[in-house]
VEXVO-349977 format. One record per atom (N, C-alpha, C, CB): atom name; residue number from 0; x, y, z. Coordinates in Angstrom, 3 decimals, decimal comma, padded with zeros to 6 digits, always signed. Atoms other than C-alpha are relative to their C-alpha. Glycine has a CB too. Example, Ala and Ser with C-alpha at 12.3 -4.5 7.8 and 13.67 -1.06 7.14 Angstrom:
# residues 2
{site N 0 {+000,890 -001,190 +000,000}}
{site CA 0 {+012,300 -004,500 +007,800}}
{site C 0 {+000,900 +001,200 +000,000}}
{site CB 0 {-000,992 +000,027 +001,246}}
{site N 1 {-000,820 -001,190 -000,060}}
{site CA 1 {+013,670 -001,060 +007,140}}
{site C 1 {-000,770 +001,090 +000,730}}
{site CB 1 {+000,414 +000,462 -001,415}}
//
This chain:
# residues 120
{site N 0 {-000,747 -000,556 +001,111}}
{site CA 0 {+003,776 -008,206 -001,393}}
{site C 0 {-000,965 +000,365 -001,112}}
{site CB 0 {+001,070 -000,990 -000,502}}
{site N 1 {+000,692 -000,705 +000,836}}
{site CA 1 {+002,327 -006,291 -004,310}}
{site C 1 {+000,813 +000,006 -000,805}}
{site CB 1 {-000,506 +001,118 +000,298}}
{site N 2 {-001,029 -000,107 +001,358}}
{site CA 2 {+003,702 -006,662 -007,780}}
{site C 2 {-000,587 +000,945 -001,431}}
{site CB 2 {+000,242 -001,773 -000,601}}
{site N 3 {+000,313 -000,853 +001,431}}
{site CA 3 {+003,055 -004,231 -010,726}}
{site C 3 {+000,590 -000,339 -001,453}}
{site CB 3 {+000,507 +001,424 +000,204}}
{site N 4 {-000,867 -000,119 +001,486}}
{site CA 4 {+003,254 -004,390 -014,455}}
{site C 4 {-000,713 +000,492 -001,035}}
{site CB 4 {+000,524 -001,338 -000,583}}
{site N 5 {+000,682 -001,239 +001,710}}
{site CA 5 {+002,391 -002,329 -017,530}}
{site C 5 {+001,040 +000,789 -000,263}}
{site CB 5 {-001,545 +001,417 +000,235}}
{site N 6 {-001,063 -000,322 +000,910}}
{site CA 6 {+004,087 -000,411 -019,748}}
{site C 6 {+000,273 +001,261 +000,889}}
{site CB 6 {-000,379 +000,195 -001,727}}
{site N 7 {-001,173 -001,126 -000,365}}
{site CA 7 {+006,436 +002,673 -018,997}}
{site C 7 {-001,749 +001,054 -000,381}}
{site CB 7 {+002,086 +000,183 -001,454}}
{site N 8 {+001,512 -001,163 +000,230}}
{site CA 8 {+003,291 +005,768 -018,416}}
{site C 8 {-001,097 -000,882 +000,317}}
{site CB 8 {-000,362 +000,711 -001,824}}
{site N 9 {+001,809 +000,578 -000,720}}
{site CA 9 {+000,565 +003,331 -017,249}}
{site C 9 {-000,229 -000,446 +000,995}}
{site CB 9 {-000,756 -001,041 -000,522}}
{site N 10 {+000,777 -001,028 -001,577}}
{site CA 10 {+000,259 +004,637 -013,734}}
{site C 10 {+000,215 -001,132 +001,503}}
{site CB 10 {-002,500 +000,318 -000,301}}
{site N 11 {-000,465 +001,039 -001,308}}
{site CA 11 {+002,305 +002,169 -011,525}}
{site C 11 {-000,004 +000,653 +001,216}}
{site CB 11 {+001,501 -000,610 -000,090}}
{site N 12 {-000,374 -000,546 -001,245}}
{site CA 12 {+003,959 +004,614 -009,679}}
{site C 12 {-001,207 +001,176 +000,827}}
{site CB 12 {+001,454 +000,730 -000,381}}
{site N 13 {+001,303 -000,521 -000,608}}
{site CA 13 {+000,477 +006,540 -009,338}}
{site C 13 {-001,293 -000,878 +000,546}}
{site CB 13 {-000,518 +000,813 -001,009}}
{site N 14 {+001,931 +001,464 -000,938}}
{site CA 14 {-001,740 +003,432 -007,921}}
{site C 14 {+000,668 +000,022 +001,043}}
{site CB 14 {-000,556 -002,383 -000,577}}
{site N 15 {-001,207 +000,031 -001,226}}
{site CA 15 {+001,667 +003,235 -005,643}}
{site C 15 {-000,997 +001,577 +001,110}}
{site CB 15 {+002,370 +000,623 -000,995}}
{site N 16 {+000,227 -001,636 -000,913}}
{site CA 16 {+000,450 +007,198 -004,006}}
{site C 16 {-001,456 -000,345 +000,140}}
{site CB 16 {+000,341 +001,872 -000,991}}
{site N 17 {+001,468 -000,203 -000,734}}
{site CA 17 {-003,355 +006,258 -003,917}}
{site C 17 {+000,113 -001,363 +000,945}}
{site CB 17 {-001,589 -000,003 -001,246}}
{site N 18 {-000,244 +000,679 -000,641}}
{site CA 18 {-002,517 +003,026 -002,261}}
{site C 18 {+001,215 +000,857 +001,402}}
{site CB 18 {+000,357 -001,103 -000,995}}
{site N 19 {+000,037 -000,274 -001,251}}
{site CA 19 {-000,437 +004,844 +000,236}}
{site C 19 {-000,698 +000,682 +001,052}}
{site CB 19 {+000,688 +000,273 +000,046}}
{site N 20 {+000,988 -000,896 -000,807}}
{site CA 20 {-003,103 +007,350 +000,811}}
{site C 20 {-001,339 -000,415 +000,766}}
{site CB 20 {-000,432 +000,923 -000,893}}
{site N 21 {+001,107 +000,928 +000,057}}
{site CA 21 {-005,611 +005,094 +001,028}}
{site C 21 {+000,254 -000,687 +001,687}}
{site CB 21 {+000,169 -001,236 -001,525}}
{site N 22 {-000,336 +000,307 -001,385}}
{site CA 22 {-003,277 +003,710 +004,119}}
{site C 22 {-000,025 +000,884 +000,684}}
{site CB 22 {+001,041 -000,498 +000,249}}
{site N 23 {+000,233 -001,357 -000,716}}
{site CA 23 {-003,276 +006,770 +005,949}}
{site C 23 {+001,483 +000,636 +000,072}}
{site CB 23 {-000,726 -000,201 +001,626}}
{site N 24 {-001,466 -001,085 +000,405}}
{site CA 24 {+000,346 +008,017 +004,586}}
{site C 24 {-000,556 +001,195 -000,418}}
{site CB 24 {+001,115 -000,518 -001,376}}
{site N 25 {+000,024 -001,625 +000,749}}
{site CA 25 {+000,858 +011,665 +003,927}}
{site C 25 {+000,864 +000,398 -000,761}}
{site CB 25 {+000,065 +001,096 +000,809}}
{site N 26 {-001,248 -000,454 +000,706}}
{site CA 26 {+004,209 +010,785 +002,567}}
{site C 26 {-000,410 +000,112 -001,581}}
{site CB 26 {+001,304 -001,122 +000,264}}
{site N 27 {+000,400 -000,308 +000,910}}
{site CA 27 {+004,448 +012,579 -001,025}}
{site C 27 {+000,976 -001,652 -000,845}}
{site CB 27 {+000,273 +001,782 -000,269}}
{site N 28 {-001,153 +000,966 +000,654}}
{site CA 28 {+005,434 +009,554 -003,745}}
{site C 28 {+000,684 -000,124 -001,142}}
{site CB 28 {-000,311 -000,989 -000,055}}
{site N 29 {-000,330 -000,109 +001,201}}
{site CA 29 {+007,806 +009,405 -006,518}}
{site C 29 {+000,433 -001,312 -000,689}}
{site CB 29 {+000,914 +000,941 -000,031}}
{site N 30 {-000,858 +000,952 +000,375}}
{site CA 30 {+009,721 +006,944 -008,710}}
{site C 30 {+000,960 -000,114 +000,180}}
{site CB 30 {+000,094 -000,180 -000,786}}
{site N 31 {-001,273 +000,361 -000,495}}
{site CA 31 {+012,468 +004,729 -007,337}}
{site C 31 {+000,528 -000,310 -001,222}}
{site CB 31 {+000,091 -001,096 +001,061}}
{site N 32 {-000,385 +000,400 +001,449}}
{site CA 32 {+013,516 +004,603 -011,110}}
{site C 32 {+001,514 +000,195 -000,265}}
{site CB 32 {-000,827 +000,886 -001,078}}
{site N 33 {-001,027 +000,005 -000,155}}
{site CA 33 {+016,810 +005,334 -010,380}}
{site C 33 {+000,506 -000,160 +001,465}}
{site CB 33 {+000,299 +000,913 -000,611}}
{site N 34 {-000,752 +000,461 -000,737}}
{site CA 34 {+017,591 +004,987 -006,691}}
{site C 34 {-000,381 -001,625 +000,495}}
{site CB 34 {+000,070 +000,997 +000,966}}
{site N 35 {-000,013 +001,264 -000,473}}
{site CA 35 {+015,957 +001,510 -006,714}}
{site C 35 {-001,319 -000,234 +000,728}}
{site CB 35 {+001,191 -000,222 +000,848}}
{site N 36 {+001,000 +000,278 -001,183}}
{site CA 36 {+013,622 +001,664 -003,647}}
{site C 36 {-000,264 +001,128 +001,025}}
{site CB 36 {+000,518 -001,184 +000,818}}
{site N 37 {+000,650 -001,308 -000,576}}
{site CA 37 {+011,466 +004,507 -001,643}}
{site C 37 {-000,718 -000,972 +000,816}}
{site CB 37 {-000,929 +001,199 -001,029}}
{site N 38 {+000,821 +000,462 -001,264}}
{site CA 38 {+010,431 +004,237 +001,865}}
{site C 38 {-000,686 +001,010 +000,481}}
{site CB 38 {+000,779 -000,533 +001,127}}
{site N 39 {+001,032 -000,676 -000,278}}
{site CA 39 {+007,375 +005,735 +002,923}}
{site C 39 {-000,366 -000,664 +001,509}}
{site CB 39 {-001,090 -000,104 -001,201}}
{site N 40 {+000,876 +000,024 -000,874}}
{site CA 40 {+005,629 +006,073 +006,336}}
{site C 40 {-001,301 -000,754 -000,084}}
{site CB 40 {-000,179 +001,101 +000,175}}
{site N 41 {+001,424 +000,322 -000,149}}
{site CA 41 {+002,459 +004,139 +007,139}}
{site C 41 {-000,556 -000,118 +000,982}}
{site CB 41 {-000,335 -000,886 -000,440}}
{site N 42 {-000,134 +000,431 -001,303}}
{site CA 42 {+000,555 +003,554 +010,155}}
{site C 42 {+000,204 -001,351 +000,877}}
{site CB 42 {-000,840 +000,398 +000,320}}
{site N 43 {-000,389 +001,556 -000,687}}
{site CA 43 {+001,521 -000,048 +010,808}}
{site C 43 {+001,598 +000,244 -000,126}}
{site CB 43 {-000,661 -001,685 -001,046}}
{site N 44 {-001,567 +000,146 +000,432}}
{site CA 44 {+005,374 +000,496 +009,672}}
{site C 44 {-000,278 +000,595 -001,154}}
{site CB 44 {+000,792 -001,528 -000,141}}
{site N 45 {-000,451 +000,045 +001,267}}
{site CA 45 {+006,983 +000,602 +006,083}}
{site C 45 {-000,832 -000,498 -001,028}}
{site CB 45 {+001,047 -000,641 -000,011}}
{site N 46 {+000,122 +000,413 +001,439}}
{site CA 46 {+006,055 +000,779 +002,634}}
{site C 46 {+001,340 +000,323 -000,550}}
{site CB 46 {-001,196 +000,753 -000,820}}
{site N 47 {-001,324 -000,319 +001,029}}
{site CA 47 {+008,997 +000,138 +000,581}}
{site C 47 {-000,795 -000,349 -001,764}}
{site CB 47 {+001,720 -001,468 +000,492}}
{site N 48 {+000,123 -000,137 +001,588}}
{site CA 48 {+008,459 +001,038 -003,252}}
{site C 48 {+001,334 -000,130 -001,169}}
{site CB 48 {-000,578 +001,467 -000,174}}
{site N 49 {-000,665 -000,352 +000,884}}
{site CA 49 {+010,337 -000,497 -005,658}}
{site C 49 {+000,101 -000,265 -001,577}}
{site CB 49 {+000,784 -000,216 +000,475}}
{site N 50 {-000,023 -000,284 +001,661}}
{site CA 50 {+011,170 +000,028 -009,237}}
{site C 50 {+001,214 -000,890 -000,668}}
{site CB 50 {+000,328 +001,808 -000,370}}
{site N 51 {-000,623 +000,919 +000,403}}
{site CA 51 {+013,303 -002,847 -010,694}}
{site C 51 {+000,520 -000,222 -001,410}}
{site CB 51 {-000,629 -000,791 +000,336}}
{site N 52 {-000,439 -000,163 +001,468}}
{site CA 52 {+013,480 -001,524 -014,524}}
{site C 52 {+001,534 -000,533 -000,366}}
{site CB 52 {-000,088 +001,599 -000,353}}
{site N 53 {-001,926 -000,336 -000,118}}
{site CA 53 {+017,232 -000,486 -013,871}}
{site C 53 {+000,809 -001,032 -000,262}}
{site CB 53 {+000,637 +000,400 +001,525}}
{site N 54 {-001,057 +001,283 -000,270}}
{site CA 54 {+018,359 -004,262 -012,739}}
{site C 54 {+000,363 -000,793 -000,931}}
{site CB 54 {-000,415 -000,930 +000,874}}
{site N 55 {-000,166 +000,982 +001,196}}
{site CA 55 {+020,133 -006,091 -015,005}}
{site C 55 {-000,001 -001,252 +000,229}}
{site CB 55 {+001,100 +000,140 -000,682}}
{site N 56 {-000,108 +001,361 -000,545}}
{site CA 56 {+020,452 -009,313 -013,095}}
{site C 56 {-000,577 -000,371 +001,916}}
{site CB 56 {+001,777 -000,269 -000,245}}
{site N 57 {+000,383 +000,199 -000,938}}
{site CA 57 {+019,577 -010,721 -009,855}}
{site C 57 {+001,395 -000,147 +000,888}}
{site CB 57 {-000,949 -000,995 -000,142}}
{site N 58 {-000,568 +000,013 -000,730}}
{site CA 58 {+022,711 -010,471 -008,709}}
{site C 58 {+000,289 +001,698 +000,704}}
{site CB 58 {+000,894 -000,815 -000,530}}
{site N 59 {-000,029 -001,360 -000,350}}
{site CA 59 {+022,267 -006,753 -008,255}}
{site C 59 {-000,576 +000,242 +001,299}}
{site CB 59 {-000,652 +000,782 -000,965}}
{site N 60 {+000,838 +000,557 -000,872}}
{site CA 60 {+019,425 -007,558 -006,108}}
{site C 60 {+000,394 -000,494 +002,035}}
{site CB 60 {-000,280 -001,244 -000,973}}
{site N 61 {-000,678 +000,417 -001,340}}
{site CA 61 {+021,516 -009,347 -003,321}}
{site C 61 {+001,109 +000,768 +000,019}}
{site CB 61 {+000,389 -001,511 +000,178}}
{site N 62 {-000,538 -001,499 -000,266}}
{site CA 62 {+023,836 -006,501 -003,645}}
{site C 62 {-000,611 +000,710 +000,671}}
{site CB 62 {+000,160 +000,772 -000,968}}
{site N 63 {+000,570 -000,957 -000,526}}
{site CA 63 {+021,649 -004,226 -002,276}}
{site C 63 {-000,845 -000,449 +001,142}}
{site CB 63 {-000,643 +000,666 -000,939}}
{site N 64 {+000,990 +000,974 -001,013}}
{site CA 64 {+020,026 -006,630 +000,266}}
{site C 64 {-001,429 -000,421 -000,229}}
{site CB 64 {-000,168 +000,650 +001,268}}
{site N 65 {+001,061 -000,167 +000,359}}
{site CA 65 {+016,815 -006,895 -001,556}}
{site C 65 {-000,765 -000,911 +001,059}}
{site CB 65 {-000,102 -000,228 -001,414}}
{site N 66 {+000,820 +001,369 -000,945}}
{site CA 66 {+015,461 -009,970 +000,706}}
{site C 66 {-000,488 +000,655 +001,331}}
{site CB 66 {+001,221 -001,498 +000,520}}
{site N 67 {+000,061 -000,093 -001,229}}
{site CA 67 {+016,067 -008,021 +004,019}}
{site C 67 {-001,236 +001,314 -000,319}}
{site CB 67 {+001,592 +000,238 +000,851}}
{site N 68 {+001,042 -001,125 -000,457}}
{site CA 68 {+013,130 -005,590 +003,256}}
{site C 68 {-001,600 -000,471 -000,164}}
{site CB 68 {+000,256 +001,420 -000,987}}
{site N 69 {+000,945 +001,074 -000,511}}
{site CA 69 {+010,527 -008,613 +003,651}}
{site C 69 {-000,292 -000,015 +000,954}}
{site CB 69 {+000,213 -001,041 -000,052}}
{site N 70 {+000,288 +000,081 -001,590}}
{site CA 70 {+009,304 -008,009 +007,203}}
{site C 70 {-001,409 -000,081 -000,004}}
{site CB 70 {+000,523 +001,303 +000,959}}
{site N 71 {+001,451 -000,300 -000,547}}
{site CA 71 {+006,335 -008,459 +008,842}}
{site C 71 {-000,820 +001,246 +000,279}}
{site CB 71 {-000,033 -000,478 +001,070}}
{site N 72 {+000,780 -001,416 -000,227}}
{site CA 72 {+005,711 -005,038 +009,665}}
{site C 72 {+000,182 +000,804 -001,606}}
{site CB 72 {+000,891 +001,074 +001,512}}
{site N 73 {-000,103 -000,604 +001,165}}
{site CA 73 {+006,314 -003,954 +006,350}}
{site C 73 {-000,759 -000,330 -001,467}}
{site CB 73 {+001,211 -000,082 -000,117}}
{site N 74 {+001,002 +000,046 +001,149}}
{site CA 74 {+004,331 -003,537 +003,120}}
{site C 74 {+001,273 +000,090 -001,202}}
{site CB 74 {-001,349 +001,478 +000,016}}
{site N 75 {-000,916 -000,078 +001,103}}
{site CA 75 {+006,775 -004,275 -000,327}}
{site C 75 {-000,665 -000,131 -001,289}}
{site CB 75 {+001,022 -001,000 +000,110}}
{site N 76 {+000,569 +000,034 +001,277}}
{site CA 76 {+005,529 -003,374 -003,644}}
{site C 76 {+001,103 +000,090 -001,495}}
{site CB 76 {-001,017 +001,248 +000,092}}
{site N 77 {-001,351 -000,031 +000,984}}
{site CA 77 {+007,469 -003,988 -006,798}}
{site C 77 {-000,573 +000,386 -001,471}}
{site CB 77 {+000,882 -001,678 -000,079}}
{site N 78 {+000,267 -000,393 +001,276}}
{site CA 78 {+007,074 -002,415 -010,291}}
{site C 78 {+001,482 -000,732 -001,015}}
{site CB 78 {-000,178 +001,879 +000,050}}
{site N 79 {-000,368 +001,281 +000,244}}
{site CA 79 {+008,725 -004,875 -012,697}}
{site C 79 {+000,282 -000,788 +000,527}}
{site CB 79 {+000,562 -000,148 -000,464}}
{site N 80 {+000,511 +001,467 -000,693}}
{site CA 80 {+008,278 -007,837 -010,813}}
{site C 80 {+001,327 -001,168 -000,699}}
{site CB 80 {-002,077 -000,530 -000,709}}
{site N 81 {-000,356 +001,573 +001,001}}
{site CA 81 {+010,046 -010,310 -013,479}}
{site C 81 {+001,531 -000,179 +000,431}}
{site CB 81 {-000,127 +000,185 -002,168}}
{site N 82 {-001,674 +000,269 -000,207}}
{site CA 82 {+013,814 -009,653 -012,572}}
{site C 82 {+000,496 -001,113 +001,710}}
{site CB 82 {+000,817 +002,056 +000,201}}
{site N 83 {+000,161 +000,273 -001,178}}
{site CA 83 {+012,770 -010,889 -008,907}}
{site C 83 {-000,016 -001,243 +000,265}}
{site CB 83 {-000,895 +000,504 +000,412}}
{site N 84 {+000,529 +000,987 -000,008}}
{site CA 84 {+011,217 -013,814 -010,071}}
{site C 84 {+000,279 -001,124 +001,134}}
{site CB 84 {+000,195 -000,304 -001,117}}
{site N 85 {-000,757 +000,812 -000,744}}
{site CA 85 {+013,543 -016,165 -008,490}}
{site C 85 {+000,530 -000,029 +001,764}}
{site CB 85 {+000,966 +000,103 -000,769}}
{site N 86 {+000,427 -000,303 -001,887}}
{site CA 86 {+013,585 -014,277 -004,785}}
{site C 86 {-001,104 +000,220 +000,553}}
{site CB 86 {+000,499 +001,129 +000,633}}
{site N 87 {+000,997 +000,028 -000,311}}
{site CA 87 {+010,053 -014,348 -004,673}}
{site C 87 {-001,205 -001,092 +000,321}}
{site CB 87 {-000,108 +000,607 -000,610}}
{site N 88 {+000,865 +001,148 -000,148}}
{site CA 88 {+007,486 -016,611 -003,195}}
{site C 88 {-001,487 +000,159 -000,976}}
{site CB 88 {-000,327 -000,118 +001,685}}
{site N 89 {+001,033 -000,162 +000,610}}
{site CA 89 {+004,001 -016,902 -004,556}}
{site C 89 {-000,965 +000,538 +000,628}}
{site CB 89 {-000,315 -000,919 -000,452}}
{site N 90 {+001,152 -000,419 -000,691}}
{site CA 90 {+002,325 -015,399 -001,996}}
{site C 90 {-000,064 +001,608 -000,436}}
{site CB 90 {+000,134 -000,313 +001,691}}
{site N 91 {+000,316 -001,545 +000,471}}
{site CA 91 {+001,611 -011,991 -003,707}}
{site C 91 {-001,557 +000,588 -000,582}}
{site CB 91 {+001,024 +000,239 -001,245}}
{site N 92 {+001,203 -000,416 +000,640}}
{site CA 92 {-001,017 -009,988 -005,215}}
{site C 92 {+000,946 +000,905 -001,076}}
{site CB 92 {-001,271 +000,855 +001,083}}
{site N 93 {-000,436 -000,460 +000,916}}
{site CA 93 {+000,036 -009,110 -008,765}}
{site C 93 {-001,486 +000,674 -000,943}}
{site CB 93 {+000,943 -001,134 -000,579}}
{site N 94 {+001,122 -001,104 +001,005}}
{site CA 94 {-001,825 -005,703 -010,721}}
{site C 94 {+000,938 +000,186 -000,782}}
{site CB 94 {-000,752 +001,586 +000,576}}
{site N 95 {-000,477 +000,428 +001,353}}
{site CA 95 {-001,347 -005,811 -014,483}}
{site C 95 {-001,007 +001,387 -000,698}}
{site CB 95 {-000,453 -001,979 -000,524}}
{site N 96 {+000,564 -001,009 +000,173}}
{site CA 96 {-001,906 -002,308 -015,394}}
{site C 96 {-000,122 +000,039 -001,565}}
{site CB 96 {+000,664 +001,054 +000,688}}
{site N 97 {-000,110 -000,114 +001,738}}
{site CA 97 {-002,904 -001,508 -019,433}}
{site C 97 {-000,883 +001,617 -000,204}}
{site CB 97 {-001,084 -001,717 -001,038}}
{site N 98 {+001,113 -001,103 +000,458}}
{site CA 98 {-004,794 +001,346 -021,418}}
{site C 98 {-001,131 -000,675 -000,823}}
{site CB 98 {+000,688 +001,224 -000,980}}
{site N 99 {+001,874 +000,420 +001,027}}
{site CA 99 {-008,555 +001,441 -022,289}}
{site C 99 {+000,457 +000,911 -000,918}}
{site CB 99 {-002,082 +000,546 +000,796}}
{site N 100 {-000,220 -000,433 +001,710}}
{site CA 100 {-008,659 +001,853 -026,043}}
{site C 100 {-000,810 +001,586 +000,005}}
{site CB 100 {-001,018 -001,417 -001,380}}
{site N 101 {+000,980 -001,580 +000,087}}
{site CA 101 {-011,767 +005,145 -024,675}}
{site C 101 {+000,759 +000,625 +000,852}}
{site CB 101 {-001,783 +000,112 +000,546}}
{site N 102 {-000,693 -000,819 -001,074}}
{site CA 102 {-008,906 +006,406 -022,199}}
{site C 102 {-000,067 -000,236 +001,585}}
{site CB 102 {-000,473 +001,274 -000,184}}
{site N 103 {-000,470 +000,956 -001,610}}
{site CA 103 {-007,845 +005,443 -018,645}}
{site C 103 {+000,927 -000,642 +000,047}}
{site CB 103 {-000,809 -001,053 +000,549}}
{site N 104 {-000,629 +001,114 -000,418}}
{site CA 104 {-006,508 +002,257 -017,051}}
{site C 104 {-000,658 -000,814 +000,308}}
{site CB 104 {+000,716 +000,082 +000,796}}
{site N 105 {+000,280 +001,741 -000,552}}
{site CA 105 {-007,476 -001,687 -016,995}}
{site C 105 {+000,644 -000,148 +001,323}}
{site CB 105 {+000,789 -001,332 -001,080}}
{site N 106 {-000,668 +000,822 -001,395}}
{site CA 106 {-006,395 -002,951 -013,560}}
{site C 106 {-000,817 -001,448 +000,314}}
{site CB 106 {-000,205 +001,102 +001,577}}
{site N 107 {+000,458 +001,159 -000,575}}
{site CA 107 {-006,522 -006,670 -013,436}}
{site C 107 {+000,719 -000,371 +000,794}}
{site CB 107 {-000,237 -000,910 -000,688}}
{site N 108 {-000,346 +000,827 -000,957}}
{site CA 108 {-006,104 -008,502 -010,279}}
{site C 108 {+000,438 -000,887 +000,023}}
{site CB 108 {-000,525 -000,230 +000,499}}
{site N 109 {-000,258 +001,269 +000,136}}
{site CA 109 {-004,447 -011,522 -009,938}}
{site C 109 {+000,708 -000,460 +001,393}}
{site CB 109 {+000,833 -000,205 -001,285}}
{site N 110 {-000,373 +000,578 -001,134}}
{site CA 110 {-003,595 -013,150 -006,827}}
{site C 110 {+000,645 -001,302 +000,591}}
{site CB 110 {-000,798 +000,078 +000,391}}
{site N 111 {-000,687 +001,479 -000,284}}
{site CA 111 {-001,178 -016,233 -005,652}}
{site C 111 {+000,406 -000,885 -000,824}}
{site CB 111 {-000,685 -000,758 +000,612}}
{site N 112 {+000,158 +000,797 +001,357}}
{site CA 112 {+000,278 -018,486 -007,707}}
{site C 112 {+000,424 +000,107 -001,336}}
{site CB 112 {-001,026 -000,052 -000,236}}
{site N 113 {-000,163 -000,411 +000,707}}
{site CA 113 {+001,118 -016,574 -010,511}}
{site C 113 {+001,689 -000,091 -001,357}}
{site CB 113 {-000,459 +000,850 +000,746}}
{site N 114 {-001,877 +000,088 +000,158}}
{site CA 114 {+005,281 -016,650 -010,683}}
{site C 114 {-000,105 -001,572 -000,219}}
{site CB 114 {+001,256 +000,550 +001,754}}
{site N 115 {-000,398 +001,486 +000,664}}
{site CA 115 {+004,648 -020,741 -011,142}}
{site C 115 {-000,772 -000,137 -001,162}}
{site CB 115 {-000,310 -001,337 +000,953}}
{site N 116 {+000,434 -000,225 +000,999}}
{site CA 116 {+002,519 -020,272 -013,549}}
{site C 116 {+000,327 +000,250 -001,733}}
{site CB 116 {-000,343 +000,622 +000,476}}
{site N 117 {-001,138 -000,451 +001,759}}
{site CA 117 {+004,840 -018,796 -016,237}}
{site C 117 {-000,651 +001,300 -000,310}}
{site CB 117 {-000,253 -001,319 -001,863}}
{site N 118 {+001,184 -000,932 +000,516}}
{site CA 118 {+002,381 -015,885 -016,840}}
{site C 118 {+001,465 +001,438 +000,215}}
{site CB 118 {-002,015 +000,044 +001,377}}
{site N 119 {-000,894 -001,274 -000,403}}
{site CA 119 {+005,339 -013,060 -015,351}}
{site C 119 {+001,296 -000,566 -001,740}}
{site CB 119 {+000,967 -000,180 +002,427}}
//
């Protein structure tokens, strides 16, 4: 699992498209900012991309089956992360996107652990 966070414009859903390209997708990628979640081609299976702004609760979440798109063959990346908290294990890799003050993007790493932490 892959978790994203930074502000609204600092390039979630564009680390999302070099990370699929990077896998050897050709699929083009946008924001699930309104339908939720985008499934992309890869060559092992699924990338599901999703965008979690929208949710107001976690009961939305198990509405929509959120759990059942946890597979083994599948890659799940989440841009706000925090609404999840509570259906998520700790086994993730969470990027904490920001702006350099000379222009760009910070990308810090953070890996495992994180969601007990308190830090999300």
């Amino acid at each position: 699992k892959g978790m994203l966070q930074g502000d609204l414009g600092a390039g979630k859903t564009s680390l999302v498209g070099a990370i699929l390209q990077h896998l050897g997708s050709s699929d083009v990628v946008s924001s699930p900012t309104f339908s939720l979640v985008n499934e992309y081609q890869a060559p092992f299976g699924y990338v599901y991309h999703f965008d979690l702004y929208r949710i107001n609760g976690v009961e939305e979440l198990y509405d929509f089956g959120f759990e059942e798109y946890f597979r083994p063959d599948s890659l799940v990346i989440i841009e706000w992360p925090e609404i999840a908290r509570d259906l998520l294990s700790d086994e993730h890799t969470l990027l904490k996107l920001s702006y350099a003050p000379e222009g760009g993007r910070y990308v810090e790493v953070l890996e495992n652990g994180l969601f007990s932490s308190g830090e999300l």
